[in-house]
C-alpha beads as a LAMMPS data file, in Angstrom:
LAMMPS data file: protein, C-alpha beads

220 atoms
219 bonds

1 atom types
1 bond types

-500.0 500.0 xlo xhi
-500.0 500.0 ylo yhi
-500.0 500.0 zlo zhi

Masses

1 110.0

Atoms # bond

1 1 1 -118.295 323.619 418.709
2 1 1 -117.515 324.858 421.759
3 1 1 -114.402 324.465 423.892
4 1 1 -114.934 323.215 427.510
5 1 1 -111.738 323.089 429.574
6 1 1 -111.144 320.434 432.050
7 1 1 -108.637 319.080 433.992
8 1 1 -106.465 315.864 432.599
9 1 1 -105.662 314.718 428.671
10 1 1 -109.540 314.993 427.725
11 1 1 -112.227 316.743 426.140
12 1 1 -115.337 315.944 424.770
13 1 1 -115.698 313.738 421.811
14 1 1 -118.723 315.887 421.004
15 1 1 -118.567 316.448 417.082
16 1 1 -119.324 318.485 414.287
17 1 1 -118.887 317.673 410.606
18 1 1 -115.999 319.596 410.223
19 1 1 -114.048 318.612 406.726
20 1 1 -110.768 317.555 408.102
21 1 1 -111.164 316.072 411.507
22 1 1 -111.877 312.635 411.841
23 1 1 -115.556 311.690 411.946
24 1 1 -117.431 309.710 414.730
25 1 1 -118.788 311.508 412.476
26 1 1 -121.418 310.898 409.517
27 1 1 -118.028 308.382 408.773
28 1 1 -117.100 307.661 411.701
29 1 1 -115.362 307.897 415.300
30 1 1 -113.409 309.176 418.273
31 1 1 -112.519 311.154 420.987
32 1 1 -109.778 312.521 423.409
33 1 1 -108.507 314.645 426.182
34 1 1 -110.840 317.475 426.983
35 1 1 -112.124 317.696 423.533
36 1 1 -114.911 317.663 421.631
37 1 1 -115.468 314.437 419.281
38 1 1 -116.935 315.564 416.663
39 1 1 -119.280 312.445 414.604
40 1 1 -117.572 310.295 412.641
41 1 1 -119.488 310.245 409.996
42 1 1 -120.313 312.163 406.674
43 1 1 -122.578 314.785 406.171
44 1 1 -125.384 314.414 403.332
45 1 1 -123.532 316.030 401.289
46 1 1 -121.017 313.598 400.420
47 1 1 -117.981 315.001 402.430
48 1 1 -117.258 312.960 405.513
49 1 1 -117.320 315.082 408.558
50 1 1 -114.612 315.593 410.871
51 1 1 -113.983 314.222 414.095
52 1 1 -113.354 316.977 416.056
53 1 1 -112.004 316.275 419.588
54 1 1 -110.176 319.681 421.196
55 1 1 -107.076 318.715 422.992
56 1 1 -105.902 320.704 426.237
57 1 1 -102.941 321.608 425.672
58 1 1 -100.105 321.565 423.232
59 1 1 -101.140 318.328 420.616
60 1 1 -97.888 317.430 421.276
61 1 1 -96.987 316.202 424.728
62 1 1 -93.447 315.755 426.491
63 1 1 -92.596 312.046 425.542
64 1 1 -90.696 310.661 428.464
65 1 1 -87.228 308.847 428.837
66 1 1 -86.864 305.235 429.035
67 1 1 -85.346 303.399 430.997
68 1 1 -82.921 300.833 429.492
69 1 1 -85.655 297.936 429.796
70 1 1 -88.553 299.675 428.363
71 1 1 -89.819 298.039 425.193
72 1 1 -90.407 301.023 422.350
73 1 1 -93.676 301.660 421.421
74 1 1 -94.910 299.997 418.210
75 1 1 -97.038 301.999 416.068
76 1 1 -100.393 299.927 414.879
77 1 1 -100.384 299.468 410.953
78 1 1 -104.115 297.379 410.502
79 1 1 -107.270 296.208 412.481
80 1 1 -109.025 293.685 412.069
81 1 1 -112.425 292.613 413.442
82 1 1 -114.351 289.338 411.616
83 1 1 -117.477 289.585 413.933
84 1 1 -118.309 292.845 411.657
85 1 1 -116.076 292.122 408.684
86 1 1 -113.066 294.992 409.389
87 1 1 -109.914 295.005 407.898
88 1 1 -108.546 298.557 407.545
89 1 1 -105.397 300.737 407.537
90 1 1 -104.827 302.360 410.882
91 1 1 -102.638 305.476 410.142
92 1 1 -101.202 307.927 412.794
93 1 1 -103.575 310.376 413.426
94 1 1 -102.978 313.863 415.425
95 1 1 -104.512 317.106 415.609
96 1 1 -105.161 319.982 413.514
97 1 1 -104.261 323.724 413.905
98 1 1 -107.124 324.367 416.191
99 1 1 -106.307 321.244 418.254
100 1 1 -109.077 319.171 416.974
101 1 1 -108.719 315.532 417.173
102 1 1 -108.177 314.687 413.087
103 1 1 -108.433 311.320 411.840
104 1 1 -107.784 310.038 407.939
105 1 1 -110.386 311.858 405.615
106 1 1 -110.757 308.264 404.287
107 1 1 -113.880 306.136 405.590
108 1 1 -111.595 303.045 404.643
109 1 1 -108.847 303.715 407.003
110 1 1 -109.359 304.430 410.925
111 1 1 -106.535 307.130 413.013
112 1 1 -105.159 305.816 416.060
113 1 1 -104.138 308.690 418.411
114 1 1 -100.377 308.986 418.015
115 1 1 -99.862 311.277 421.479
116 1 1 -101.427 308.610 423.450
117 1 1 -100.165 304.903 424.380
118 1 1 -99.466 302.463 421.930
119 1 1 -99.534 298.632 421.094
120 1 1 -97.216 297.502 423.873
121 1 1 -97.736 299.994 425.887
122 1 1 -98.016 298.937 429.931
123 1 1 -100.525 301.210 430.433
124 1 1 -103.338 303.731 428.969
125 1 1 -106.109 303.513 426.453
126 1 1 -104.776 303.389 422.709
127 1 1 -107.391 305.033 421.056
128 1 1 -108.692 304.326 417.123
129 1 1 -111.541 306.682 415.398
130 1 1 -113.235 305.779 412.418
131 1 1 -116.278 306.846 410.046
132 1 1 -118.816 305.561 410.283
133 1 1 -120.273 306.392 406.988
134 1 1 -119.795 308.796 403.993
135 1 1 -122.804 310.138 401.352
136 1 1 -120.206 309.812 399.442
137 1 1 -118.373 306.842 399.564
138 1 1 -121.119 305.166 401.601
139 1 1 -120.224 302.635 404.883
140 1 1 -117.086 303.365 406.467
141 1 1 -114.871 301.229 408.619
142 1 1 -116.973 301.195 411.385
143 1 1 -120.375 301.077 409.803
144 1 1 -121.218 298.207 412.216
145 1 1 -119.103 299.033 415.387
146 1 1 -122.707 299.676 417.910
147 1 1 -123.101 295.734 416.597
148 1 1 -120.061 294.334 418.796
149 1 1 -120.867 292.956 421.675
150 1 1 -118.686 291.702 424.732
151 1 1 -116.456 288.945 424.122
152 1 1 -115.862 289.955 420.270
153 1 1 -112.535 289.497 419.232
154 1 1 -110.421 292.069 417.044
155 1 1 -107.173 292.294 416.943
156 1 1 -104.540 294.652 415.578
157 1 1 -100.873 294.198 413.982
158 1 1 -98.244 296.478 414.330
159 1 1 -95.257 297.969 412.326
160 1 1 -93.238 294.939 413.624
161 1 1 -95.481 292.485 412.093
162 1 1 -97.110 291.113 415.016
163 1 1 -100.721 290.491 416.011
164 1 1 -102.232 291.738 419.424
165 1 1 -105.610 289.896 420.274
166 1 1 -107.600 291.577 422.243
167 1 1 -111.225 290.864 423.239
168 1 1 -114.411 293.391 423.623
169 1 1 -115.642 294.278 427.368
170 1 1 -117.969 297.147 426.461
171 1 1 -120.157 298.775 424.124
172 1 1 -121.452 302.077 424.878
173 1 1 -123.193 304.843 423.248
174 1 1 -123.419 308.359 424.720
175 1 1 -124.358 311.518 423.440
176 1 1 -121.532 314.012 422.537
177 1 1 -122.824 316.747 424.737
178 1 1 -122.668 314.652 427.824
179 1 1 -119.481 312.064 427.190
180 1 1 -116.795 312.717 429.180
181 1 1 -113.429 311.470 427.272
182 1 1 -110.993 311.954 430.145
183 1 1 -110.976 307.557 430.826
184 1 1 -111.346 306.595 427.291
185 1 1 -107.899 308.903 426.685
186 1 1 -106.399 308.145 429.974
187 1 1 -102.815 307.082 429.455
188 1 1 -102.955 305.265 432.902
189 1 1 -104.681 301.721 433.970
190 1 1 -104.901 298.418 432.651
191 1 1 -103.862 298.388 428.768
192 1 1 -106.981 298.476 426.629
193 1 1 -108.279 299.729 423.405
194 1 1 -110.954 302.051 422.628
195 1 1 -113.047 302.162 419.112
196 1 1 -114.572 305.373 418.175
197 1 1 -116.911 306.538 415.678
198 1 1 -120.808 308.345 415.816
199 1 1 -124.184 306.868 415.989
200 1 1 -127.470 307.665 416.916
201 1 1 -129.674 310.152 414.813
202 1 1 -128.557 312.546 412.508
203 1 1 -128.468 316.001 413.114
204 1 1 -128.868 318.186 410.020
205 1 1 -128.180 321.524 411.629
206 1 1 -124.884 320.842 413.146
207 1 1 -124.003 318.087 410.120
208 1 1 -123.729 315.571 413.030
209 1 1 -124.657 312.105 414.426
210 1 1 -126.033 312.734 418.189
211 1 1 -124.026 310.150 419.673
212 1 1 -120.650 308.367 419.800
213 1 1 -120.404 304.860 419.943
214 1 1 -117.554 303.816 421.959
215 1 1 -116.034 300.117 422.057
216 1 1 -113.857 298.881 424.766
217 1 1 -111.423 295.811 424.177
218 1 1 -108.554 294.365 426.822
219 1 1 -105.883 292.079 425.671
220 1 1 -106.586 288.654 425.324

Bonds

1 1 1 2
2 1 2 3
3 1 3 4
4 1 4 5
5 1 5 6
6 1 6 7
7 1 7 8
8 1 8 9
9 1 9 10
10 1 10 11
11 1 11 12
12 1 12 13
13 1 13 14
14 1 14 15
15 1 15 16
16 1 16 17
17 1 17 18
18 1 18 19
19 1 19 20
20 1 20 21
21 1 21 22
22 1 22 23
23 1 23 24
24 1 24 25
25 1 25 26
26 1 26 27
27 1 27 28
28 1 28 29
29 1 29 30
30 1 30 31
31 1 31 32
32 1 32 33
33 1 33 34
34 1 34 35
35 1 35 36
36 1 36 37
37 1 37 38
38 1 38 39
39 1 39 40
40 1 40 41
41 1 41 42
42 1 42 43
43 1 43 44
44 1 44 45
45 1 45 46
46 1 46 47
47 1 47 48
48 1 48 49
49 1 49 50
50 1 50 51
51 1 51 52
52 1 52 53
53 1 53 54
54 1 54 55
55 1 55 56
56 1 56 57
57 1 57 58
58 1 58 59
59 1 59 60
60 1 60 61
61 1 61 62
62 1 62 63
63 1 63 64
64 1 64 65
65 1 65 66
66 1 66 67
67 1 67 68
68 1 68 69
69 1 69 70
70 1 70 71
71 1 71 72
72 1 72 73
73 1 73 74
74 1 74 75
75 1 75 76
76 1 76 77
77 1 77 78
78 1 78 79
79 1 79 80
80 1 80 81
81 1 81 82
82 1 82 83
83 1 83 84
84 1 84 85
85 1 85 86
86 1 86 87
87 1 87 88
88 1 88 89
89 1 89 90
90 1 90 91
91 1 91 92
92 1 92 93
93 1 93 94
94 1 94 95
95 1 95 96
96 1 96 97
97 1 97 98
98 1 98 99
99 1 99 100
100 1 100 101
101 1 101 102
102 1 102 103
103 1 103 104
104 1 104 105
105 1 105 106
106 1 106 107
107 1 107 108
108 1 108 109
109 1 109 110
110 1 110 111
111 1 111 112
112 1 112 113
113 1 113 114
114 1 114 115
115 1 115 116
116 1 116 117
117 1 117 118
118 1 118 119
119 1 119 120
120 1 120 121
121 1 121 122
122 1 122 123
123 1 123 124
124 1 124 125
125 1 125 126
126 1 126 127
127 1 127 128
128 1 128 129
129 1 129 130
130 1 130 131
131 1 131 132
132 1 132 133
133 1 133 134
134 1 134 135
135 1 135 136
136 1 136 137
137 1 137 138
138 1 138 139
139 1 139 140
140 1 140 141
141 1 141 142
142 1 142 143
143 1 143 144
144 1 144 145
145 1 145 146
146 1 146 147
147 1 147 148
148 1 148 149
149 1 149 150
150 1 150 151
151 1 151 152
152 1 152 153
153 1 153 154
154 1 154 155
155 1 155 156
156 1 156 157
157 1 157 158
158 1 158 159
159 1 159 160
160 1 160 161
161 1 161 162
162 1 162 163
163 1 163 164
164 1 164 165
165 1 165 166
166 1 166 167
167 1 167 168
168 1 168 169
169 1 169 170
170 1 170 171
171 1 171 172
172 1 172 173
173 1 173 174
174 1 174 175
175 1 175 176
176 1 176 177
177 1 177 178
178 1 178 179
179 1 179 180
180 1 180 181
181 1 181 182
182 1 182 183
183 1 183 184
184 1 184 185
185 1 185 186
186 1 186 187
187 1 187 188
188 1 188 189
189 1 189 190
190 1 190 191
191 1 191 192
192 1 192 193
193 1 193 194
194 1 194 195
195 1 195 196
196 1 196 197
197 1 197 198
198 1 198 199
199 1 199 200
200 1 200 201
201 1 201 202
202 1 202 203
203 1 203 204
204 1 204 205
205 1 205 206
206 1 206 207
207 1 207 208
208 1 208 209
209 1 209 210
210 1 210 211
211 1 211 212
212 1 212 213
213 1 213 214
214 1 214 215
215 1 215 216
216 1 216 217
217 1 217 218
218 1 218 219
219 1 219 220
């Protein structure tokens, strides 16, 4: 994979099937700041493939003060999504030593992007990647993700206990070497959600899927 600087908190999502970073890849999902997203999926081999998404700078950024009225972030804990029968673990997911975007080796449990916004959050794209599939272990969280459509509901609950609905708006699927994940990591605009994991064909040199689909939700 190659690294391709650019300006903001994004890369490419572009992935490989790196063990260790989460898979849009044979298993599954999703991207970030000028990074490569690797597939989320599995390779044929049975081990599910890294998502690989390259941060630009340090994986951890400054966290700014709050003021005295800012609500804390809440971290989420599960999502949930009947239209394709999901239920899963979301656990914190960060980056590896080469600054690779790494979600849970698991194809049961999706990474939400712990440096970027959060449920509650006023503004930004909280970002979830998931497998899509696993030789393996077989379907992964987001087996059916490219079947959502706008105006699916999902919803997910925090650490707090609560439930944020939230309803789709897009479904897109882009090839890795041309996404750009600058928006879909942006920590400014309206508060939304964005579902990754790969899709498309499979390809068996790089231990890849092609593409990444990429679901967009707002709050409902």
């Amino acid at each position: 994979m190659t690294r391709d600087r650019r300006s903001g908190a994004a890369r490419r999502f572009a992935g490989t099937h790196r063990p260790a970073a989460v898979a849009l890849i044979t298993a599954g999902v999703l991207a970030i700041a000028a990074g490569t997203l690797p597939g989320t999926g599995t390779d044929p081999s049975g081990a599910p493939a890294p998502i690989v998404t390259r941060l630009e700078e340090p994986a951890k950024p400054a966290v700014p003060a709050r003021s005295a009225t800012e609500r804390p972030a809440v971290r989420p804990v599960r999502l949930t999504i009947p239209r394709i029968g999901v239920t899963a673990k979301v656990a914190p997911a960060g980056v590896d030593r080469t600054g690779a975007f790494s979600v849970p080796p698991s194809v049961d449990t999706v990474g939400w992007y712990r440096f970027g916004p959060a449920l509650d959050s006023p503004a930004g794209s909280l970002v979830i990647g998931g497998h899509v599939d696993s030789a393996a272990a077989g379907p992964g969280a987001f087996f059916r993700l490219r079947e959502l459509d706008p105006g699916s509901a999902l919803a997910l609950t925090g650490e707090d206990g609560a439930t944020r609905s939230y309803v789709v708006v897009a479904r897109e699927q882009i090839p890795k070497d041309k996404i750009d994940l600058q928006p879909y990591f942006a920590t400014t605009g309206s508060p939304r959600v964005t579902l990754f994991t790969c899709g498309g064909s499979f390809d068996r040199t790089a231990r890849s899927y092609r593409d990444n689909i990429v679901v967009t939700a707002v709050p409902a």
